[in-house]
C-alpha positions in Angstrom: 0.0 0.0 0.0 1.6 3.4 -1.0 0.8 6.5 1.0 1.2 10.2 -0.2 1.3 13.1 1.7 0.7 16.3 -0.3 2.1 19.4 1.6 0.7 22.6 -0.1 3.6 25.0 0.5 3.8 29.2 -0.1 7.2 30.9 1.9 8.1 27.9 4.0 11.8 28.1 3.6 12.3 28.8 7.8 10.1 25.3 8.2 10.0 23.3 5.3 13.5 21.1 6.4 12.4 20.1 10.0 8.8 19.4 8.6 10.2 17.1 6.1 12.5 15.3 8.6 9.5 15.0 11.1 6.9 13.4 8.8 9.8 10.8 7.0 10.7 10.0 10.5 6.7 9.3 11.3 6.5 7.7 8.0 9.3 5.1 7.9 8.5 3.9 11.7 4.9 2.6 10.0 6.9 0.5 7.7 4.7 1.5 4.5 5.2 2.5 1.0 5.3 6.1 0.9 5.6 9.4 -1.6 6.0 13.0 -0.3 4.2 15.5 -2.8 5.0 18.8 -2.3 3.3 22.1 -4.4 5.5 25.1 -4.3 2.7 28.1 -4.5 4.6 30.4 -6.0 6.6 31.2 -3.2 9.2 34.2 -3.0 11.7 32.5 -0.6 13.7 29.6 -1.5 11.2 27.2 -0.8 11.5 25.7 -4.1 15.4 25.7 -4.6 14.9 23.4 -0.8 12.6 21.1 -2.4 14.7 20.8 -5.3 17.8 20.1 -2.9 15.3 17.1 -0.7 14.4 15.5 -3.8 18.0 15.3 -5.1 19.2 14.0 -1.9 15.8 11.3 -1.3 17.7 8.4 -2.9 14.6 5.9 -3.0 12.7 9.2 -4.9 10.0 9.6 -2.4 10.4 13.2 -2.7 8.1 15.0 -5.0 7.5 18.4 -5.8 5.3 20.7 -8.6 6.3 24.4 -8.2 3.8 27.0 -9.9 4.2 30.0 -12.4 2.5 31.9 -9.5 0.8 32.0 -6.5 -2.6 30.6 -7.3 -4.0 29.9 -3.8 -3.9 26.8 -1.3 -7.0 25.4 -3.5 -5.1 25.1 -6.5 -2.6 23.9 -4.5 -4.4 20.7 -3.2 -5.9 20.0 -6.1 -2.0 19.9 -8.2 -1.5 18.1 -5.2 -3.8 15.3 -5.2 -3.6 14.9 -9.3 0.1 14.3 -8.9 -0.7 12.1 -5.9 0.0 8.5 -6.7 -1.2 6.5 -3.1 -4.0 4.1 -2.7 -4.5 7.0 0.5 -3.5 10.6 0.3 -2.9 12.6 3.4 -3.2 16.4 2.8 -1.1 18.2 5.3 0.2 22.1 6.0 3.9 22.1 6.3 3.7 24.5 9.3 3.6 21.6 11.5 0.2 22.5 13.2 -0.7 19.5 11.7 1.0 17.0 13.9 2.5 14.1 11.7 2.0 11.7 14.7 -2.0 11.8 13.8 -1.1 9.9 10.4 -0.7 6.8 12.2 -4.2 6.8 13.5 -5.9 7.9 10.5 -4.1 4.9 8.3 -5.7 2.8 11.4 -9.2 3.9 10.3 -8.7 3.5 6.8 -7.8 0.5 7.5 -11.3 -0.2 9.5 -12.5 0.7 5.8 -13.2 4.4 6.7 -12.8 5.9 3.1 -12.2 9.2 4.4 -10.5 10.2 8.0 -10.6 13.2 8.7 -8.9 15.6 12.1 -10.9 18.1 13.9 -9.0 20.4 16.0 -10.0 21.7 19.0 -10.5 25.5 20.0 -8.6 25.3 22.7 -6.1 28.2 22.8 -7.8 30.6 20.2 -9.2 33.7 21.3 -12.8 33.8 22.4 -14.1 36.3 19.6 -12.6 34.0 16.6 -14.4 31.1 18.7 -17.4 32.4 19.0 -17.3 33.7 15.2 -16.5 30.9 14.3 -19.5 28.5 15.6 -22.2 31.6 14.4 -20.4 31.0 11.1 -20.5 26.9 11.1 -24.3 27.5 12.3 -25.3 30.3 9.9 -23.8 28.4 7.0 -24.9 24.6 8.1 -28.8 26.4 7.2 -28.0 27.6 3.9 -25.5 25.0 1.7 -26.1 21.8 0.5 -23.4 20.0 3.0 -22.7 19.2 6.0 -19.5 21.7 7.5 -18.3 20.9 10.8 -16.4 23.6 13.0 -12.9 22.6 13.2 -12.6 20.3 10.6 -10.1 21.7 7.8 -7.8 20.3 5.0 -6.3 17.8 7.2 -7.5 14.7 6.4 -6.7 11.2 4.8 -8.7 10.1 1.3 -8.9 7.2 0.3 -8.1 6.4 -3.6 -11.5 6.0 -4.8 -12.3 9.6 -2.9 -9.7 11.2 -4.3 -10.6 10.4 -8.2 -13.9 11.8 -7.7 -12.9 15.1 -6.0 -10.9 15.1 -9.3 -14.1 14.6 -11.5 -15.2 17.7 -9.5 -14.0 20.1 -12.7 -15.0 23.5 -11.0 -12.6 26.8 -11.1 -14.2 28.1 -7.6 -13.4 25.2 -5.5 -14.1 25.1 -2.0 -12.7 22.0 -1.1 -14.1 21.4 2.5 -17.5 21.7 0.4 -16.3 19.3 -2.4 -14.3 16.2 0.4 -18.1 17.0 1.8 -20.1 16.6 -1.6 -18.6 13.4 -2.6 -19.6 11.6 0.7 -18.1 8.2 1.0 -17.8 6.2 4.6 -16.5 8.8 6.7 -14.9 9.2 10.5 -13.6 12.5 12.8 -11.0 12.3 15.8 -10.2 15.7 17.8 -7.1 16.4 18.3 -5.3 19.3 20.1 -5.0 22.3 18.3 -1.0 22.7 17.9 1.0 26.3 17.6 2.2 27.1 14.6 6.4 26.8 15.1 7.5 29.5 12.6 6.5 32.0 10.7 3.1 34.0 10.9 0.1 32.3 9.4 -1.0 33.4 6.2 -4.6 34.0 6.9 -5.6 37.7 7.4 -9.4 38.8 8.2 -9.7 39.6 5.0 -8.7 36.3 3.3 -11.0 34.4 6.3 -13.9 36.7 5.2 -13.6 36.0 1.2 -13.2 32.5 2.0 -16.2 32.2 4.3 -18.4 34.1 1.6 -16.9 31.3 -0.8 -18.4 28.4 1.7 -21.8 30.2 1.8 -21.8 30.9 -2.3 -20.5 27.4 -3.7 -22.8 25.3 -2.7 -26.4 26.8 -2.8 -28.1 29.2 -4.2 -30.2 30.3 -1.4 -29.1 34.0 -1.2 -30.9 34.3 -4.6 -33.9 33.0 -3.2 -33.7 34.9 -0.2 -33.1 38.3 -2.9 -36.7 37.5 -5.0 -38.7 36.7 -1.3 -36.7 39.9 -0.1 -38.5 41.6 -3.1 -41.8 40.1 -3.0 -41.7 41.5 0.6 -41.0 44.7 0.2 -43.2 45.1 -3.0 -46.2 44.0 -0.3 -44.7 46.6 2.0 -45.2 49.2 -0.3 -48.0 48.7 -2.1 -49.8 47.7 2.2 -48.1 51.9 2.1 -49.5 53.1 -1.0 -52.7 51.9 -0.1 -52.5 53.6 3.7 -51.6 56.7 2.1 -54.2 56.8 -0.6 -56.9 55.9 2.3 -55.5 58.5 5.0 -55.5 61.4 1.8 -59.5 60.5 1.1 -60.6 60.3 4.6 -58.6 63.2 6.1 -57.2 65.1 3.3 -53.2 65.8 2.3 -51.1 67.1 4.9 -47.9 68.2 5.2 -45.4 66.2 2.6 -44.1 63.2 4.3 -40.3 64.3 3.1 -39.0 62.6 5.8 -40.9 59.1 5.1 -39.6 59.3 1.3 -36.2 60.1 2.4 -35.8 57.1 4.4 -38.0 54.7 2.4 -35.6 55.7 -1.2 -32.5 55.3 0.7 -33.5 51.7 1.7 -34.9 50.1 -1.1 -31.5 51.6 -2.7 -29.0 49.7 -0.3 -31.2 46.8 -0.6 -31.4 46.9 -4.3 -27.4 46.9 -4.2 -27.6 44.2 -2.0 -29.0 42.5 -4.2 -27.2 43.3 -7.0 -24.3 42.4 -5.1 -25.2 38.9 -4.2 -26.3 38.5 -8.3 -23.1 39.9 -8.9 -21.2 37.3 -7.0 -23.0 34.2 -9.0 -22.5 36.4 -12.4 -19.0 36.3 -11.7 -18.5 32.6 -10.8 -20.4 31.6 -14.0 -18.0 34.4 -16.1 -15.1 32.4 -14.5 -16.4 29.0 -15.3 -17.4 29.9 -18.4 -13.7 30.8 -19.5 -12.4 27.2 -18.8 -8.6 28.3 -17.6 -6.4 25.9 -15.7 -6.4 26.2 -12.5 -2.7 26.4 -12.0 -0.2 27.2 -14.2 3.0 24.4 -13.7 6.7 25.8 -14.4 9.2 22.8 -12.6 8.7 19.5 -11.6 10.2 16.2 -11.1 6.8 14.3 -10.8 5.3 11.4 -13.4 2.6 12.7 -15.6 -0.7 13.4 -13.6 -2.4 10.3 -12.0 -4.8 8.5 -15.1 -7.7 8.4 -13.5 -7.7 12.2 -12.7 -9.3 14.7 -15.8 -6.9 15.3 -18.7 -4.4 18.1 -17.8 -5.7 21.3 -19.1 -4.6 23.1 -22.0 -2.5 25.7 -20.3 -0.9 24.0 -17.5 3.2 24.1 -18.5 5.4 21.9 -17.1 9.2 21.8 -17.4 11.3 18.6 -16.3 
């Protein structure tokens, strides 16, 4: 049985070498088969160069690596990974180490127990309370609206089994959300907690900003409730205001027109404006996933790698996505 382990990597130079020496050591005491995948996101260090110099010295070529043209996001990232991924179980890791390698042994030991995909949900323990709290609001708020089930704490670490992971590669889509798509596929699946770990170097890559976009990606990919909730939105206010229209008209007959209700049609235009933008917003946001769809581009662009040609049972590569040997 062959195992890979695909490490998405963007500016890991100051970690990269002690990760790597952690999860061979983790690997080689379970006596398996195993293949090390790494995808270089376009990073600016010399995280590359470093892969290049672990593969050269890995004399049973267990060391793999696909580095990008550019930075095209962790998503792209996992899903290079997992096409160049050649295990009967792939085991998606960070390569900042809060992703304990010791947690690999027990999620082979559930594959084993024919558990298709295993997957490790952290605990809270250590965050601060407002990104806790935000977080479960979130998980609830968006556990009403998509398609899927999403569990708080439960992230990109996780092991797929072969089967899983060629039909998360049938899954063809430019705005991937891939806790959505390991979600979406189903198969038999299990969770273990473990302790959330500290990051050992380096700050982590995820600003408010990027948490926010990301979030609104969860809530978008997989429904298409928010368009629903825009045309009851304007049924309801249509009733509103004709329910108004209808007071007015009767208040003018019975008592006569007084004084101009400026204040009334200040406040009632400047509303149905910010919810018409709204609105237009939310439309936007589906407009724009269909304009990217519709366009068909790789996903990732590939300049240097010493991997074999994608596995077979993934999609054809796309036109577009270079690679140099």
């Amino acid at each position: 049985m062959l195992i890979s382990i695909v490490v998405p990597c963007f500016n890991e130079e100051e970690i990269i070498g002690r990760f790597h020496a952690r999860v061979t050591a983790e690997l080689e005491l379970l006596g398996t088969e195993f293949e090390l995948v790494y995808v270089d996101d376009g990073s600016h260090d010399r995280t590359l160069p470093l892969l290049e110099e672990m593969a050269a010295a890995d004399t049973r070529s267990r060391t793999r690596y696909v580095s990008f043209s550019r930075n095209f996001g962790k998503e792209a990232a996992m899903l290079a990974g997992l096409r160049h991924a050649a295990g009967d179980a792939v085991v998606i890791m960070d390569a900042d180490l809060q992703h304990p390698p010791e947690l690999v042994a027990r999620m082979l030991e559930l594959h084993a127990q024919g558990f298709d995909q295993v997957v490790a949900r952290r605990t809270r323990r250590g965050d601060r309370v407002t990104r806790t709290l935000a977080a479960r609001a979130y998980y609830r708020l968006i556990n009403r609206l998509v398609d899927v089930e999403l569990v708080d704490g439960v992230g990109d670490f996780r092991l797929l089994s072969r089967r899983t992971v060629d039909a998360v590669l049938e899954l063809t889509e430019y705005n991937r959300f891939s806790k959505g798509l390991f979600a979406w596929v189903g198969f038999r699946t299990t969770t273990f907690a473990y302790e959330n770990a500290t990051r050992e170097q380096g700050r982590s890559k995820w600003s408010f900003g990027k948490l926010l976009n990301y979030g609104l990606d969860g809530l978008l990919s997989f429904n298409d409730k928010p368009l629903r909730a825009a045309l009851y939105l304007g049924l309801l206010l249509v009733s509103v205001a004709a329910a108004y229209a209808a007071w007015i008209v009767g208040a003018a007959l019975s008592n006569g027109v007084d004084t101009p209700g400026y204040v009334t049609l200040l406040v009632t235009v400047t509303a149905l404006a910010g919810v018409q933008m709204v609105m237009l917003g939310v439309v936007g946001e589906y407009v724009g996933r269909i304009y990217y769809e519709v366009k068909r581009r790789p996903h990732f662009l590939v300049k240097a790698t010493n991997t074999a040609a994608p596995h077979t049972a993934a999609p054809p590569q796309q036109p577009g996505e270079l690679v140099r040997r």
